[in-house]
C-alpha positions as CSV (number, residue, x, y, z in Angstrom):
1,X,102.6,90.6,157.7
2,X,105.2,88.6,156.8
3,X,102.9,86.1,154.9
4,X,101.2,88.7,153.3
5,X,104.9,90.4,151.9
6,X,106.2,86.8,150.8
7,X,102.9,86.7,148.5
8,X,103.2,89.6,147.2
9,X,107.1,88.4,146.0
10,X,105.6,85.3,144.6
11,X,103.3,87.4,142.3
12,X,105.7,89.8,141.6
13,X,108.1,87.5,140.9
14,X,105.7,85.3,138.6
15,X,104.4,88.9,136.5
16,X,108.1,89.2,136.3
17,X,108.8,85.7,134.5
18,X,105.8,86.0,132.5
19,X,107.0,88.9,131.0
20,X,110.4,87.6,130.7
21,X,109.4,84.4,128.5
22,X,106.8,86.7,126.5
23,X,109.7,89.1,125.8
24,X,112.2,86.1,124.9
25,X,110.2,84.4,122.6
26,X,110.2,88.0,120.6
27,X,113.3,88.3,121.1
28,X,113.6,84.8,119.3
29,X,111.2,85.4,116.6
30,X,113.8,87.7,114.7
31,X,116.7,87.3,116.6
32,X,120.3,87.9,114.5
33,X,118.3,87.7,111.3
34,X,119.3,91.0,110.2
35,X,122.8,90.1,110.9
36,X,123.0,86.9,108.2
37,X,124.4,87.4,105.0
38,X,124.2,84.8,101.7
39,X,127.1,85.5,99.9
40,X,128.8,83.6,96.8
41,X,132.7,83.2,97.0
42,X,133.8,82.2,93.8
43,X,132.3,78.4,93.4
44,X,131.3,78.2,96.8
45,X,127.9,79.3,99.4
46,X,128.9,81.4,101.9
47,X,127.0,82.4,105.1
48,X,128.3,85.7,106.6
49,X,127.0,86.1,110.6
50,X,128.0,89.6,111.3
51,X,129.7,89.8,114.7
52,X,130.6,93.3,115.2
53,X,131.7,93.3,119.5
54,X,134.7,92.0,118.8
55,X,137.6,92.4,116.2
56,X,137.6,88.6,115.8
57,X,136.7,86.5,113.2
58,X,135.7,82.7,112.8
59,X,136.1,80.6,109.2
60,X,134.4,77.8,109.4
61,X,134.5,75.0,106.3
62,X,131.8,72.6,105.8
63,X,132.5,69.5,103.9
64,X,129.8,67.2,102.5
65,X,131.9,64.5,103.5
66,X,132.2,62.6,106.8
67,X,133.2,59.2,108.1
68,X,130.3,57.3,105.9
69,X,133.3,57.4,103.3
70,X,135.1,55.5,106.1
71,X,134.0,52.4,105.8
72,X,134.2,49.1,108.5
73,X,138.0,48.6,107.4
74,X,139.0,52.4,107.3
75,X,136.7,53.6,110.2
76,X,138.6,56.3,112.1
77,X,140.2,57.8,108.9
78,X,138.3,61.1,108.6
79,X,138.3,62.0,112.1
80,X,142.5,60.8,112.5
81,X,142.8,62.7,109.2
82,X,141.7,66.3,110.5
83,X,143.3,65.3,114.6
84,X,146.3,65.3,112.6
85,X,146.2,67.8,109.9
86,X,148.4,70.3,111.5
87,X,151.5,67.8,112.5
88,X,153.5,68.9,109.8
89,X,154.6,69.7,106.4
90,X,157.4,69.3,104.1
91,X,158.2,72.9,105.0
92,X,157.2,73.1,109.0
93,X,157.2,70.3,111.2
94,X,154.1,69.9,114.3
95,X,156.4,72.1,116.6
96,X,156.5,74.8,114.2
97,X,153.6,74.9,113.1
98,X,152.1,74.7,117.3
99,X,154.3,78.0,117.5
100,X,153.5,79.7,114.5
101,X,149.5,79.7,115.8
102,X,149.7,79.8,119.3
103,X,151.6,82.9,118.5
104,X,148.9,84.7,116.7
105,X,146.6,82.9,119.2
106,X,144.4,81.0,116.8
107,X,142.1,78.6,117.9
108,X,141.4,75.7,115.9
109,X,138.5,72.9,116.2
110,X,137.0,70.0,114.1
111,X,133.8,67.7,114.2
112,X,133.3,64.7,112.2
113,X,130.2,62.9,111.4
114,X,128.9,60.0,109.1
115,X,127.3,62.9,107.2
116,X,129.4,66.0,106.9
117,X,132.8,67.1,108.3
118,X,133.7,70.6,109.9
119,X,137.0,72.4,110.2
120,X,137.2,75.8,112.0
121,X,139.3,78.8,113.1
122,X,139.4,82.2,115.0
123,X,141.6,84.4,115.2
124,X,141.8,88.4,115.3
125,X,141.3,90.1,112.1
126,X,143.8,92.0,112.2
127,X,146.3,88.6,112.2
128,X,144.0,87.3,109.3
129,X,146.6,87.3,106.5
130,X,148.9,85.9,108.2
131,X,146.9,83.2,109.6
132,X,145.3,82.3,106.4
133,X,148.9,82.6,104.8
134,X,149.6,79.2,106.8
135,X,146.7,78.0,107.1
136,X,146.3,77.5,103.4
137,X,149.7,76.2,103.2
138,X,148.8,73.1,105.6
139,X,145.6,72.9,103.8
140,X,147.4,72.5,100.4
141,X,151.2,70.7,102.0
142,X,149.5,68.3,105.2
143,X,151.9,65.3,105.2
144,X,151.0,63.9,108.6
145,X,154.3,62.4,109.4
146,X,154.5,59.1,111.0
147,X,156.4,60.2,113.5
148,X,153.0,62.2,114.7
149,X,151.0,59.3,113.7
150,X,152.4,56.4,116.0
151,X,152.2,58.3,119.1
152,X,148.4,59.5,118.8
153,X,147.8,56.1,117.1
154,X,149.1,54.7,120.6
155,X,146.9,57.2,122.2
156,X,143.7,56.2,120.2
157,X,144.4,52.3,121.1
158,X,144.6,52.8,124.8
159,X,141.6,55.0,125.2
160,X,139.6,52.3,123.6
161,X,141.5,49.6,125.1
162,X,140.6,51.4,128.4
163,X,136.8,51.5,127.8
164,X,135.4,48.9,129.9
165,X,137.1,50.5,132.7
166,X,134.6,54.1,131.8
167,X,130.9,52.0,132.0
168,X,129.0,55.1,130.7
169,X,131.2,55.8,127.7
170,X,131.1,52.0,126.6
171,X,127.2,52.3,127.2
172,X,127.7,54.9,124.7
173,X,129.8,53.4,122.4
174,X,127.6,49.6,122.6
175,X,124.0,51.4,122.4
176,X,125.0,53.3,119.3
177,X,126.8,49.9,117.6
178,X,123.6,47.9,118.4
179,X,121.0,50.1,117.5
180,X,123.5,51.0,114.3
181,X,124.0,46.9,113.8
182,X,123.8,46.0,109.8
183,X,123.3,49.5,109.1
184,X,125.8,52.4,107.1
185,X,126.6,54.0,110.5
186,X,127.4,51.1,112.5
187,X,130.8,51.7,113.0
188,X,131.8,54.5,115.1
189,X,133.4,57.5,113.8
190,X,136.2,57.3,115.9
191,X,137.1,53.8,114.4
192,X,138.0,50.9,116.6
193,X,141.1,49.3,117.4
194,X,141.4,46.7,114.1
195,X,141.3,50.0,112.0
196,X,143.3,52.3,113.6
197,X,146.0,49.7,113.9
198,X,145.9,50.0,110.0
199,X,145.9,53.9,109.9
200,X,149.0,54.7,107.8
201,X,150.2,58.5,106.5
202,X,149.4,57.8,102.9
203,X,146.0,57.4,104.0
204,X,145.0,60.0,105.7
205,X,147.0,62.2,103.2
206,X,144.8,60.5,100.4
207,X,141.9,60.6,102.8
208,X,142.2,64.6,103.0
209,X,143.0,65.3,99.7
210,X,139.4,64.1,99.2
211,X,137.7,66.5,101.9
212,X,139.9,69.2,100.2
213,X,139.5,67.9,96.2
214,X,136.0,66.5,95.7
215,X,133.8,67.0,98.7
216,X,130.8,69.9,98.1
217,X,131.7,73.1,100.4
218,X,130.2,75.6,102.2
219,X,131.8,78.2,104.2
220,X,130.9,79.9,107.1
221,X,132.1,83.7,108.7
222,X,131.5,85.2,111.8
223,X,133.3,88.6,112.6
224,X,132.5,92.3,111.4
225,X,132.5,93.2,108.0
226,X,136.6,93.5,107.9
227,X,136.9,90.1,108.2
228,X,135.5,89.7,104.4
229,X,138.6,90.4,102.8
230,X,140.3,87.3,102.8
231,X,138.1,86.2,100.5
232,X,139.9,86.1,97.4
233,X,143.1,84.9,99.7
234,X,141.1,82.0,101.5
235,X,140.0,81.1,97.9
236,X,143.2,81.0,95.8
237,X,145.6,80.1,98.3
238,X,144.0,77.2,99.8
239,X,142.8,75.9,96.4
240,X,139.8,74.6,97.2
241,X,138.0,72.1,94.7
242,X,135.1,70.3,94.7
243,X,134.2,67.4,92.8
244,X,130.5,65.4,92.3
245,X,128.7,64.9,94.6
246,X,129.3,61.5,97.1
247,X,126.5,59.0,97.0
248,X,126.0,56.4,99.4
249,X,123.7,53.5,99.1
250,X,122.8,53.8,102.7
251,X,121.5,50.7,104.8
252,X,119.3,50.7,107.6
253,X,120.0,48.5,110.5
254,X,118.9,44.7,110.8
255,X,115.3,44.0,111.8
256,X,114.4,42.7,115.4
257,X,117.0,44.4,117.4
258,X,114.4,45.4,119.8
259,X,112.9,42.2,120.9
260,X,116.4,41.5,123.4
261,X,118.5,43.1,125.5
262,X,121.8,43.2,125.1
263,X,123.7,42.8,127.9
264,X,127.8,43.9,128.4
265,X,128.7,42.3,131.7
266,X,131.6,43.8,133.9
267,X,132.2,41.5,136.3
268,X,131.7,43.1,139.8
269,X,130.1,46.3,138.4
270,X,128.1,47.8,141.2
271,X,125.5,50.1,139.2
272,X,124.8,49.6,135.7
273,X,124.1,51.6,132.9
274,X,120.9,51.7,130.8
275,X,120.4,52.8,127.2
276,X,116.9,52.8,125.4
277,X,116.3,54.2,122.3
278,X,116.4,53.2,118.4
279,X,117.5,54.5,115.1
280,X,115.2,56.8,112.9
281,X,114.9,55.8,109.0
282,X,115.1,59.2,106.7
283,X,111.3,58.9,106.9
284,X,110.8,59.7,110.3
285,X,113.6,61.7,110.7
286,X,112.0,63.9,108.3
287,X,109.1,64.3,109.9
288,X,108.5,67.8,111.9
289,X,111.1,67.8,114.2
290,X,109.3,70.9,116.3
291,X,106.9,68.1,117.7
292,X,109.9,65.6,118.3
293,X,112.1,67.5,120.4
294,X,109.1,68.9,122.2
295,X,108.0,65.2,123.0
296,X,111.4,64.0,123.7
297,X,111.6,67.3,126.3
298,X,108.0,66.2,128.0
299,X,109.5,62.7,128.5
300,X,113.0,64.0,129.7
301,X,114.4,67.4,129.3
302,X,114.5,68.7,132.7
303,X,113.6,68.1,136.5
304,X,109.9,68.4,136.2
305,X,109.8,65.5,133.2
306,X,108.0,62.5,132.8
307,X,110.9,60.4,133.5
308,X,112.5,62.3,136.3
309,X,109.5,62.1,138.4
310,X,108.2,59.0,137.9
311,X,111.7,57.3,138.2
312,X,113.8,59.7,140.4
313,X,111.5,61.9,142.3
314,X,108.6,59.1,143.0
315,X,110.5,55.8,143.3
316,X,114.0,57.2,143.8
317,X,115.3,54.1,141.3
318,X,118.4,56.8,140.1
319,X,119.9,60.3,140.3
320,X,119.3,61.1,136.6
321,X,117.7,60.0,133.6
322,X,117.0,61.7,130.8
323,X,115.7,61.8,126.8
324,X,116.6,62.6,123.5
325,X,115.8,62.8,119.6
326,X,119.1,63.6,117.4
327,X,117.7,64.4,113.7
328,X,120.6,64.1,110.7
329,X,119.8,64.5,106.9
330,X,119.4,60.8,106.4
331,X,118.7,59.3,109.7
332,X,118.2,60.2,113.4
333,X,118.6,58.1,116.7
334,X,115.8,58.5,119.8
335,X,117.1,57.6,123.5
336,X,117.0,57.7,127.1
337,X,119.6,57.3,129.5
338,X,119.9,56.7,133.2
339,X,121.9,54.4,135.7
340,X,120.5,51.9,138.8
341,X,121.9,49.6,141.4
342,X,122.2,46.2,140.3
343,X,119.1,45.3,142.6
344,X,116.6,47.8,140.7
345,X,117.7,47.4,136.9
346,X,114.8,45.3,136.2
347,X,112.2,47.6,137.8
348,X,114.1,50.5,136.3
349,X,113.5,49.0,132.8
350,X,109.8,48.4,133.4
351,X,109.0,51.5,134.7
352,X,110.3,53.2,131.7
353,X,108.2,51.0,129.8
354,X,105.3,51.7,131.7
355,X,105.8,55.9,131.1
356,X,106.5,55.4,127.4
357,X,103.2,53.5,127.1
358,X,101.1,55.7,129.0
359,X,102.5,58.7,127.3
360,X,101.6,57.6,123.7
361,X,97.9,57.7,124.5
362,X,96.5,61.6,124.4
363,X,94.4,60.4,127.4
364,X,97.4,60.2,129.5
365,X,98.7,63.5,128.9
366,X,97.4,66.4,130.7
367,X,97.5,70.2,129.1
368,X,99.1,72.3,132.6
369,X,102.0,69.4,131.8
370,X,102.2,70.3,128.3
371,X,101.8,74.0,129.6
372,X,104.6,73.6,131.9
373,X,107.4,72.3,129.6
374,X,105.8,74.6,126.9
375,X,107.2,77.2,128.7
376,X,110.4,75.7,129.9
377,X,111.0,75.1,126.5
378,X,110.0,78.3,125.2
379,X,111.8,80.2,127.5
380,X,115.0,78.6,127.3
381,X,114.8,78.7,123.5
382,X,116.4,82.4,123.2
383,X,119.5,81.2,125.1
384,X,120.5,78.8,122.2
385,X,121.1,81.8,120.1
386,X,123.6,83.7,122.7
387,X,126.8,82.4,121.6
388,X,127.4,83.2,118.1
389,X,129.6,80.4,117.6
390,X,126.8,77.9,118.5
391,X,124.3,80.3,116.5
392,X,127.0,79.6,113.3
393,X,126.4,76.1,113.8
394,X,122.9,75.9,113.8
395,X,122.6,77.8,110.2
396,X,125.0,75.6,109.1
397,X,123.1,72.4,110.2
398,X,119.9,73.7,108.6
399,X,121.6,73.8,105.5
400,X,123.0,70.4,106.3
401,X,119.8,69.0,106.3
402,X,118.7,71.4,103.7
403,X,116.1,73.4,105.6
404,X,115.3,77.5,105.0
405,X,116.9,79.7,107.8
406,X,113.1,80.5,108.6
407,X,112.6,77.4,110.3
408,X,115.0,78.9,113.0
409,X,112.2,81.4,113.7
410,X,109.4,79.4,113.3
411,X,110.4,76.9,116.7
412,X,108.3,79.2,119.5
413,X,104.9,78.9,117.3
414,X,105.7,75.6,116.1
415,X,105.8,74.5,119.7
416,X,103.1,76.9,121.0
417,X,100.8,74.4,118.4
418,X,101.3,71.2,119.8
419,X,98.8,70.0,121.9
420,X,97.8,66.6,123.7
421,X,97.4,64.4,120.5
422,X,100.2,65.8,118.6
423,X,102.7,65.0,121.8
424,X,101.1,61.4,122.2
425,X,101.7,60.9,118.6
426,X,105.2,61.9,118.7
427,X,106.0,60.3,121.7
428,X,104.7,57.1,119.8
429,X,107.5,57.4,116.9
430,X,109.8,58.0,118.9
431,X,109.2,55.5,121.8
432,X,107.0,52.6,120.8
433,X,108.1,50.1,123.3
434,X,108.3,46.6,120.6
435,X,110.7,48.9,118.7
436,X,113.2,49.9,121.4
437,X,116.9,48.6,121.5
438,X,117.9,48.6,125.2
439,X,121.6,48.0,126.3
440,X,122.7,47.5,129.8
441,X,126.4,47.2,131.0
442,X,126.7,45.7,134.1
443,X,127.4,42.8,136.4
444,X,126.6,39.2,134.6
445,X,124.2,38.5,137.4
446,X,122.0,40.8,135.8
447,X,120.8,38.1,133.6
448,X,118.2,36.9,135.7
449,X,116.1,39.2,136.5
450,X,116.3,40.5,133.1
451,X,115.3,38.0,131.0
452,X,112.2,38.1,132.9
453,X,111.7,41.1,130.4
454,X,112.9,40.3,127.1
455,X,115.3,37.3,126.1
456,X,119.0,38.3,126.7
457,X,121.7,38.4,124.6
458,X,125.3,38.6,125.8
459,X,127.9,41.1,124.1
460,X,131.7,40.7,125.2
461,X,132.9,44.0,125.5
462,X,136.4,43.5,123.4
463,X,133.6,42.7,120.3
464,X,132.6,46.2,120.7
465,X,136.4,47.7,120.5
């Protein structure tokens, strides 16, 4: 009886999913469409995402400008530029200012890339005049005092002086230098410790009066339809200008990165970290990125993946490891990332190496596993549209990369299309083995047993820094 109950739960319970992904992928095919707005204010795009469950309101400003401007000598600039832009004016110092928002509750937030730049706040709409009143005013009056500067300069310094301690983050920080190597976007955006020991208030005044002056603008609302009028007080008060666009002679990286590894040793490391991956010419970042994120999900988006159960589940060589494509305008990286004991690096790497070669031949791949993340993927893709904050972001990216909001709505059929070749064939660009850069921080020792792999090349950590 009770057999026969539990079997009826399970099918149940499966008619019940079934529907549920069949529903969410409606639910995704038009999803907040009717709520997006094109408007023009004044000289300038803007995107209105009508929000009406709250009387709050997000601004969001786009700037075609990001730490590519930087440079090797200024890296760190940009993103020190907009940590800082609310420590002070002429008029209010950083206290003042902290006191004046926390007040009216506002929440601010920034992102810098190599590409773009974003600076964004909420607040209540009803505070809106009064926000943008000093909001603009920093916007137009930013000093950045030194005696802000020096102390989150000193911050800045430790944290990277501090990385070999954090063997994941400096993973992070080498696999992106390396595979970056000779290229435009080499040098982190953060900067490293040569530059921000330069950083000077004149420069990241002059460095903001360029996101403000002469970078290309777009802006971004979120909020009901009360939240509009600030338009004309957003627009004069701040002063906004734009100048031509920036162009950039971009560089890829230097050829024959992917025939070492590149070893950081940490003497007396117990584990050590593995990246694999490499960077993504404009060429192949362009190409459908439906069919890339699906194949870097089959390799290692979730529990049932490739990588998981070959390396985890099967052989039990880590706790996680996982994959990813990250698609820009003009480039995009690939990568996988997972950990091992000292003892099982070497058959880590190979195993890897053995999934990503199996996986580019159609053969190899079978359809209830392309079924199976189909779904997962599928299912899940609703959920990246619940926050409207993180919905914002995603129209504002596919303008970045100057795609039509329809491609939004086009990701369920787009994926629902891919079948056995067209997931081999992705998995190929984005994985071919000859073409990987693979970094490992971890114990010198490690040497040994993997240059039985690939020649090995040693990086100090403090080169990285």
């Amino acid at each position: 009886m009770g057999h026969r109950l539990g079997e009826k739960f399970r099918e149940r319970a499966m008619k019940y999913l079934i529907l549920l992904l069949l529903s969410a992928t409606a639910f995704a095919a038009d999803f907040r469409k009717d709520d997006i707005q094109r408007l023009q204010w004044g000289d300038y795009k803007t995107t209105w995402l009508e929000d009406k469950r709250f009387p709050l309101a997000t601004v969001t400003m786009y700037f075609a400008d990001g730490a590519l401007r930087d440079g090797a000598k200024n890296a760190g600039t940009t993103q020190t530029a907009l940590d800082l832009l609310f420590s002070g004016t002429a008029q209010y110092d950083q206290k003042s200012l902290s006191e004046f928002f926390d007040f009216y509750g506002v929440d601010f937030s920034h992102n810098v890339t190599h590409e773009y730049s974003v600076l964004s706040f909420s607040a209540l709409v009803k505070d809106l005049p009064a926000v943008v009143e000093r909001f603009c005013h920093v916007v137009k009056e930013a000093q950045f005092p030194r005696s802000e500067l020096l102390p989150h300069q000193k911050r800045s310094l430790a944290k990277l002086r501090n990385l070999p301690s954090n063997h994941s983050a400096l993973a992070e920080r080498a696999f992106r230098s390396l595979m970056m190597r000779g290229s435009s976007y080499e040098q982190a955006t953060e900067g490293n410790i040569a530059s921000l020991e330069l950083l000077r208030s004149e420069s990241l005044q002059k460095r903001w009066n360029e996101l403000r002056d002469e970078a290309p603008k777009r802006f971004y609302v979120k909020g009901p339809k009360e939240a509009l009028f600030i338009r004309d007080q957003f627009l004069q008060k701040c002063g906004w200008k734009t100048g031509a666009s920036q162009d950039f002679r971009l560089k890829n990286p230097v050829s024959g990165m992917g025939h070492r590894i590149f070893l950081v040793p940490i003497p007396g490391a117990n584990q050590a970290q593995i990246r694999i991956g490499r960077y993504l010419p404009a060429s192949e970042a362009k190409d459908p990125s439906e069919s890339l994120s699906f194949a870097s999900d089959f390799l290692g988006g979730g529990f049932t993946a490739r990588l998981i159960q070959e390396v985890r589940v099967k052989r039990g060589l880590t706790y996680s490891i996982g994959s990813y494509v990250s698609l820009q305008a003009d480039y995009g990286r690939s990568g996988i990332s997972t950990f091992s004991k000292n003892e099982t690096v070497a058959e880590t790497i190979k195993v890897v190496k053995d999934i990503l070669e199996q996986n580019t031949n159609s053969a190899n791949i079978k359809q209830e596993d392309i079924e199976h993340m189909r779904n997962y993927v599928v299912g899940h893709y609703p959920f990246s549209f619940e926050g409207s904050d993180s919905f914002l972001m995603q129209l504002l990216m596919l303008d970045h990369v100057e795609e039509p909001l329809e491609k939004l709505y086009m990701f369920p059929e787009k994926v629902k299309a891919l079948g056995q070749r067209e997931v081999a064939e992705a998995i190929r660009k984005l994985f071919t083995w000859d073409e990987q850069v693979i970094v490992v921080v971890g114990d010198p020792s490690l040497v040994g047993p993997l240059s039985k792999i690939r020649q090995v090349q040693i990086i100090k950590p403090e080169t990285l820094l």
